[in-house]
VEXVO-806536 format. One record per residue: x, y, z of N, C-alpha, C, CB in turn; residue number from 1. Coordinates in pm, whole numbers. Glycine has a CB too. Layout:
% VEXVO-806536
+--------+---------+--------+---------+----------+--------+--------+---------+--------+---------+----------+--------+------+
! n.east ! n.north !   n.up ! ca.east ! ca.north !  ca.up ! c.east ! c.north !   c.up ! cb.east ! cb.north !  cb.up ! resi !
+--------+---------+--------+---------+----------+--------+--------+---------+--------+---------+----------+--------+------+
!      X !       Y !      Z !       X !        Y !      Z !      X !       Y !      Z !       X !        Y !      Z !  NUM !
...
+--------+---------+--------+---------+----------+--------+--------+---------+--------+---------+----------+--------+------+
END
This chain:
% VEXVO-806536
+--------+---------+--------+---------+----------+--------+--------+---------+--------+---------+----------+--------+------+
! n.east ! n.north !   n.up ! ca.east ! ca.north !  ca.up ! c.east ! c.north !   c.up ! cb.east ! cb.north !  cb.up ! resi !
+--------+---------+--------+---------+----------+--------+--------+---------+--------+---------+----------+--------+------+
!     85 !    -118 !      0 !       0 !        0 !      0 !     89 !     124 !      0 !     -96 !        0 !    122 !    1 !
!     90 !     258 !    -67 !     140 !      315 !    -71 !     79 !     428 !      3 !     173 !      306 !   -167 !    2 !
!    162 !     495 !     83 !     121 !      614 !    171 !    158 !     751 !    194 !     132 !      584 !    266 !    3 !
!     74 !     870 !    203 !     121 !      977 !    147 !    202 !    1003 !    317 !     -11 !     1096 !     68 !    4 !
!    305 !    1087 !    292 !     372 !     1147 !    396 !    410 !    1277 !    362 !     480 !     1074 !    435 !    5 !
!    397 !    1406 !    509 !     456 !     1505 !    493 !    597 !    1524 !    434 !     445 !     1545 !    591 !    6 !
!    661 !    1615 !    410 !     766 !     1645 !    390 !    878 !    1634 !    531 !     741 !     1768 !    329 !    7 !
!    810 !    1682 !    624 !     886 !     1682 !    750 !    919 !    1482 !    819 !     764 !     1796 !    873 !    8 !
!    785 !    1463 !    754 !     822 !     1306 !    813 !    932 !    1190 !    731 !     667 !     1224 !    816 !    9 !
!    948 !    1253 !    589 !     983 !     1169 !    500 !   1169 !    1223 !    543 !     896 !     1197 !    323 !   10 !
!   1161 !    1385 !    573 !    1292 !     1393 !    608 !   1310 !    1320 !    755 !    1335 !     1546 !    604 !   11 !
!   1232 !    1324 !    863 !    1280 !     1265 !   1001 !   1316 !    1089 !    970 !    1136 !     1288 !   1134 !   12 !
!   1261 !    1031 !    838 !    1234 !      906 !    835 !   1401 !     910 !    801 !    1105 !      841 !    730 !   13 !
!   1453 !     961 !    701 !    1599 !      965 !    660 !   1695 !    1012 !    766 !    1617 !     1056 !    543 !   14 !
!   1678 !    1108 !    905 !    1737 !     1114 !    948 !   1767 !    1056 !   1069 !    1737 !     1182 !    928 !   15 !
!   1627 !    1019 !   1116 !    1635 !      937 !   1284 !   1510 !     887 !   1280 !    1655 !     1040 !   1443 !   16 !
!   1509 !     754 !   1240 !    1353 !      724 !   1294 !   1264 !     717 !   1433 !    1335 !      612 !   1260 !   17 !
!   1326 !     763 !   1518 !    1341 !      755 !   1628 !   1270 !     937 !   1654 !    1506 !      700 !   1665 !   18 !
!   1312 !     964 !   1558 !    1239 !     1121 !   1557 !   1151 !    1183 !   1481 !    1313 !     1207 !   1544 !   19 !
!   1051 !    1126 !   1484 !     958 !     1108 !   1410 !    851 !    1273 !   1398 !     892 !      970 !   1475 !   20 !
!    845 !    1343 !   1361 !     707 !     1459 !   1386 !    583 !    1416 !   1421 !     667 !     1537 !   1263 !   21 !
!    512 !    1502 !   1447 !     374 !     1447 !   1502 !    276 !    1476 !   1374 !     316 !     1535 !   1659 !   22 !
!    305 !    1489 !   1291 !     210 !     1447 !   1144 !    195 !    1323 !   1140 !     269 !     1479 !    998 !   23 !
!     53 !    1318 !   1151 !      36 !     1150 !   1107 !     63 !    1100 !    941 !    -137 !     1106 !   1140 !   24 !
!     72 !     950 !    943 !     114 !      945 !    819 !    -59 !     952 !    741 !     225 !      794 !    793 !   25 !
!    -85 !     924 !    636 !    -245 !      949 !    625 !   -197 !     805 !    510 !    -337 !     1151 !    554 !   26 !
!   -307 !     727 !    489 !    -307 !      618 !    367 !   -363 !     670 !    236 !    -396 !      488 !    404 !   27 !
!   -346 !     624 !    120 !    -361 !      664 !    -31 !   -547 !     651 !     19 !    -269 !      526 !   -188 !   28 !
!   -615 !     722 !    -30 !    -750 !      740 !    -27 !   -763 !     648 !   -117 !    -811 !      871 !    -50 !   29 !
!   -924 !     568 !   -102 !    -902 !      506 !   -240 !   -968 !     565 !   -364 !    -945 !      370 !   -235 !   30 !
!   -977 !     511 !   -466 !   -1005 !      620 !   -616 !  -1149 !     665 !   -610 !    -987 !      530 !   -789 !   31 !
!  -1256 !     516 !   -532 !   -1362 !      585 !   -550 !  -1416 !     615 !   -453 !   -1436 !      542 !   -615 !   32 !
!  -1326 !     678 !   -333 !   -1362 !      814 !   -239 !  -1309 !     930 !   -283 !   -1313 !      809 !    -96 !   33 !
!  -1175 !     925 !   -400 !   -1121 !     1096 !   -374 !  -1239 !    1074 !   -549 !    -855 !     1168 !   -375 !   34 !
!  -1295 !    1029 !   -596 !   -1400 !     1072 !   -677 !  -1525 !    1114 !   -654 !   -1417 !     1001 !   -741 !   35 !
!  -1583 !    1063 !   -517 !   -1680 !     1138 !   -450 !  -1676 !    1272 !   -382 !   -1715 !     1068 !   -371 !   36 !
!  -1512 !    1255 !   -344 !   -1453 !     1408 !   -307 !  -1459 !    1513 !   -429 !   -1286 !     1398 !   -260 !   37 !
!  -1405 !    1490 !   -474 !   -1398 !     1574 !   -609 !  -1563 !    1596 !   -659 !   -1298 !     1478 !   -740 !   38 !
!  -1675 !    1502 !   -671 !   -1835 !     1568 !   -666 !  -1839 !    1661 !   -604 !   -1945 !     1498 !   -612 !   39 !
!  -1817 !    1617 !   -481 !   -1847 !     1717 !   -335 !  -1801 !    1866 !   -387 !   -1733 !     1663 !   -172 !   40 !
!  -1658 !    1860 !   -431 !   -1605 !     1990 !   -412 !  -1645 !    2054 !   -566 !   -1430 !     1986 !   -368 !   41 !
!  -1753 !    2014 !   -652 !   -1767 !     2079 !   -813 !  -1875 !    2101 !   -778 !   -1750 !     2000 !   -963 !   42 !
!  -1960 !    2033 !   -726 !   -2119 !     2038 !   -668 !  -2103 !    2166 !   -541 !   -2177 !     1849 !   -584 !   43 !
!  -2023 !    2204 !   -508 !   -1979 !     2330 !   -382 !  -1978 !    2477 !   -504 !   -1756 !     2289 !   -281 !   44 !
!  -1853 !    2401 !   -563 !   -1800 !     2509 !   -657 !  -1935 !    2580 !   -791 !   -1652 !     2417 !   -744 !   45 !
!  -2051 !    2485 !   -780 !   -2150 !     2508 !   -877 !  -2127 !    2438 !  -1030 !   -2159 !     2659 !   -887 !   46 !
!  -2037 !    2337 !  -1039 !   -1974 !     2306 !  -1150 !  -2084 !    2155 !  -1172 !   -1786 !     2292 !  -1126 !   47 !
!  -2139 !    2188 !  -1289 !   -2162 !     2032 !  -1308 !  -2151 !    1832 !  -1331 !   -2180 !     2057 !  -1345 !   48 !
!  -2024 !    1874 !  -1385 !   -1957 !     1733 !  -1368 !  -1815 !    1831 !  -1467 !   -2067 !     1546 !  -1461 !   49 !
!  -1700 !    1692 !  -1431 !   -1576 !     1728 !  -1514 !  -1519 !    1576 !  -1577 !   -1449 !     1813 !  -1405 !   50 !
!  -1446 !    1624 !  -1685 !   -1415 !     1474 !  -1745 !  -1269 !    1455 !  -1726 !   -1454 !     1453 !  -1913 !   51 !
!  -1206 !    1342 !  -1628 !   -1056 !     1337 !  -1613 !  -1016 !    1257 !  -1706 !   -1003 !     1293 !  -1486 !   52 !
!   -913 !    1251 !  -1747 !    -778 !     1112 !  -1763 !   -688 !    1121 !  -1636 !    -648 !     1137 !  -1922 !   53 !
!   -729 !     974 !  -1669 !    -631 !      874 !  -1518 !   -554 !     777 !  -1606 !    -754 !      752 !  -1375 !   54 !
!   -441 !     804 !  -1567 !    -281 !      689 !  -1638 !   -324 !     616 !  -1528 !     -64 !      747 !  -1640 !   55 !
!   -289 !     468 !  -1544 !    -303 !      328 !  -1447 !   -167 !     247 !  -1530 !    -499 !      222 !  -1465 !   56 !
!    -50 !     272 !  -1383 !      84 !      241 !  -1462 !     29 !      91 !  -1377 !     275 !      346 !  -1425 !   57 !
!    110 !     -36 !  -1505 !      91 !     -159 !  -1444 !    173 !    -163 !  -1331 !     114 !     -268 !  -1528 !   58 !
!    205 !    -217 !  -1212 !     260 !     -284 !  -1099 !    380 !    -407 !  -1211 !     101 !     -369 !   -981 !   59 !
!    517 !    -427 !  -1150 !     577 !     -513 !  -1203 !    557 !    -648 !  -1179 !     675 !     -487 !  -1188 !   60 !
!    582 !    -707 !  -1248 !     552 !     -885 !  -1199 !    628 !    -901 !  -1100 !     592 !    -1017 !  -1307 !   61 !
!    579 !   -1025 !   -994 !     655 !    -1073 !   -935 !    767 !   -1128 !   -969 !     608 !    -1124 !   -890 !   62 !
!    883 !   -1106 !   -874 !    1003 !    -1218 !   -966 !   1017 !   -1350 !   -890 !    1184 !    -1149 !   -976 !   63 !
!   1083 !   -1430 !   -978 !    1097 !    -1517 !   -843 !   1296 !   -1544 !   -888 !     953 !    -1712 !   -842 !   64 !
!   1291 !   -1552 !   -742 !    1433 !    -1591 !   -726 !   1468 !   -1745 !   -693 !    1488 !    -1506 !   -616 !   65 !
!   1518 !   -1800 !   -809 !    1554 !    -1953 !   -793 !   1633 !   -2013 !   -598 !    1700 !    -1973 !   -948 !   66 !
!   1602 !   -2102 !   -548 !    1674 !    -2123 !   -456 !   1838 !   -2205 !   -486 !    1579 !    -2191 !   -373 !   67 !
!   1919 !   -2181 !   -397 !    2007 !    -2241 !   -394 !   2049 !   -2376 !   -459 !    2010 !    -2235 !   -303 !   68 !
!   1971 !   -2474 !   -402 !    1937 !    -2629 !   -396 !   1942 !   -2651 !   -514 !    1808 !    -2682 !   -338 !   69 !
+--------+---------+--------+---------+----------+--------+--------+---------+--------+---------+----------+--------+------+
END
């Protein structure tokens, strides 16, 4: 799962994990809540609908690594 992080946490993560900020980390929303978000906020704004493009990069295959034996 991939997760969004502040700027301040992604630097404390590189420098001391141990020193962490008090920003929580927050999880990737999923697509069809930040699309109900996005209603919410065009339906606020007075806008009737909008038409996106969304890129959907594939994920790599698994590899497998032969054992020893």
């Amino acid at each position: 799962m991939m997760m969004w992080t502040t700027p301040g946490t992604q630097q404390a993560l590189r420098q001391n994990t141990s020193a962490l900020p008090t920003a929580p980390v927050v999880p990737e929303p999923e697509p069809n809540r930040l699309r109900i978000m996005l209603a919410a906020a065009l339906r606020r704004a007075g806008q009737a609908s909008i038409t996106l493009a969304v890129r959907v990069e594939p994920r790599p295959a698994p590899r497998c690594i032969p054992s020893p034996n």
